[in-house]
Phi, psi and omega in degrees: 000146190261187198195157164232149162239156184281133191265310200200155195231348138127192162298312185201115171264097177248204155232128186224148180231202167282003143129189189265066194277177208009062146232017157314307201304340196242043173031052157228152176295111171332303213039174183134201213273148191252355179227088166330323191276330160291310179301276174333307183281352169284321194275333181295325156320346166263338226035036157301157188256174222282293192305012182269131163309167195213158118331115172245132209221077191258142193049011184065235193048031211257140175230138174241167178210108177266148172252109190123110181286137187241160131246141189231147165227147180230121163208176193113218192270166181258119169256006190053054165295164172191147224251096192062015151098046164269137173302094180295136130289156178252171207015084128225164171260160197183149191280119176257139169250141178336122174095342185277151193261120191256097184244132119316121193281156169282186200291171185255301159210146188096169187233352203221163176204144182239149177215104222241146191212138158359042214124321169069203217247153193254070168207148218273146176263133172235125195110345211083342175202165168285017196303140143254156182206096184326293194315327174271335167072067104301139165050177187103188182264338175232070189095006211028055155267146163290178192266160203233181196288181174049007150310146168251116198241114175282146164263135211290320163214188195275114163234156178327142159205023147340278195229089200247119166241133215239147209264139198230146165266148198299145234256013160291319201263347191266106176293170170262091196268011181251354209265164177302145196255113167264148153208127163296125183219158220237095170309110186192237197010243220260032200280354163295331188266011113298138174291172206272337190281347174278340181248047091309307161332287159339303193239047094308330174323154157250115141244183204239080172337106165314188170256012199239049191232158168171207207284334173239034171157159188247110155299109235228156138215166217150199194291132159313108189262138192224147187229151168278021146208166204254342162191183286157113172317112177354156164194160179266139199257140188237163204304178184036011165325136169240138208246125163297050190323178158291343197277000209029043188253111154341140176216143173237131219272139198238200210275340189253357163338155140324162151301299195235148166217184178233017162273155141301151181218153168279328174197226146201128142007121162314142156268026143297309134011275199299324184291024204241320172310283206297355161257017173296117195269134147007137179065352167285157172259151220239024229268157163248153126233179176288105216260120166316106142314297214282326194258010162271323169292329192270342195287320206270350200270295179286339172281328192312301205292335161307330164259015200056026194303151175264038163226000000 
């Protein structure tokens, strides 16, 4: 059976699938791929079915080794990876042969990269899925630790690799992770108890991705969105929610979120959306508007079904 091993796992290595879904009740985190739309053109480019785990590769510096001739797909950000210290083309698929080394640089654009193998990874599901999610000590190969050196990942089967043609995604579908971050949003929780001048501010606003951002939520600053109350009976909070502290500098709440929380919130982010967030490196800029529901359910409908999601 073939395997890849961690030579070296970089800043943050995890294993991720489409996440731990309906277990909110028990106070855990979806965790899963935090930018879906990379994660989906990798397995579909291997032809894996949505739920094979994948790689998550945040800020690179990763060394990988396959045991075993493999097929791979790699997307998300350009880490100026390379293949026997060849230059990956990306959203494409492409052959590692036994012994060969998959290394990573940090990214160039983007924050996260994903690497999807053939057959996908051989690990026991918790839950329903492999996510890992450090906070819950969930999914992974241990515990929800990140994966570490001299770890080993098996791969589920064996494939032909004779006469391998390599699959490309259409050059439509490849974001730009250098272009201005639009996110649209679906006005809805505590969103009458902000004023209408403070959220024309908001979305007339510039804000700034922190250093304070990370799988369980992205910190933004900027114009202060201010409400006539500062918090709130606990309530369950949903992916992409932006959530208000007192301080009104936004967190827009990600895939390793709490459950449940008592800040107010304005709404949530398109999920069409998010995987455009989740690649923002610290110090990117931010704009918001107000996004037509009926055509963000039609955004979000033709991506489900095209890719077969099991959500």
């Amino acid at each position: 059976m073939a395997s890849l091993e961690i030579i070296h796992p970089g800043m943050l290595t995890l294993l991720q699938d489409v996440g731990r879904l309906g277990v909110g009740e028990q106070g855990l985190s979806q965790g899963g791929a935090v930018d879906l739309h990379a994660y989906c053109w990798a397995n579909y480019l291997v032809g894996n079915a949505m739920d094979c785990a994948q790689l998550e590769i945040t800020l690179g510096q990763a060394c990988l080794k396959a045991q075993g001739d493999m097929i791979c797909a790699l997307t998300g950000a350009d880490m100026g990876a390379t293949l026997g210290g060849k230059p990956i083309a990306l959203w494409q698929s492409f052959l590692v042969k036994d012994g060969q080394e998959i290394k990573f640089a940090y990214p160039r654009s983007g924050l996260r990269a994903y690497l999807a193998v053939k057959g996908g990874f051989n690990v026991p599901a918790v839950f329903g899925s492999v996510s890992t999610v450090v906070r819950n000590q969930l999914g992974g190969l241990q515990a929800g630790r990140a994966l570490q050196k001299e770890d080993s990942l098996f791969v589920e089967s064996t494939v032909e690799t004779d006469n391998f043609e390599p699959r490309l995604a259409p050059s439509r579908y490849i974001p730009d992770y250098s272009a201005p971050i639009y996110l649209r949003v679906i006005e809805s929780y505590q969103c009458s108890r902000f004023s209408a001048e403070s959220k024309q501010q908001f979305y007339q606003g510039v804000y700034t991705v922190t250093q304070q951002t990370d799988r369980m939520g992205c910190r933004l600053e900027g114009p202060a969105l201010v409400g006539d109350i500062d918090g709130i009976i606990s309530e369950a909070i949903a992916y992409g929610a932006i959530q208000i502290p007192p301080n009104g500098q936004p967190i827009v709440l990600l895939n390793d979120r709490q459950t449940l929380g008592g800040y107010p919130k304005l709404g949530c982010i398109a999920r069409v959306d998010m995987p455009r967030l989740a690649q923002a490196m610290p110090g990117a800029a931010v704009r918001f508007s107000i996004g037509d529901l009926e055509l963000l359910q039609q955004e979000w409908q033709d991506f489900s079904l095209f890719f077969g999601l099991p959500i």
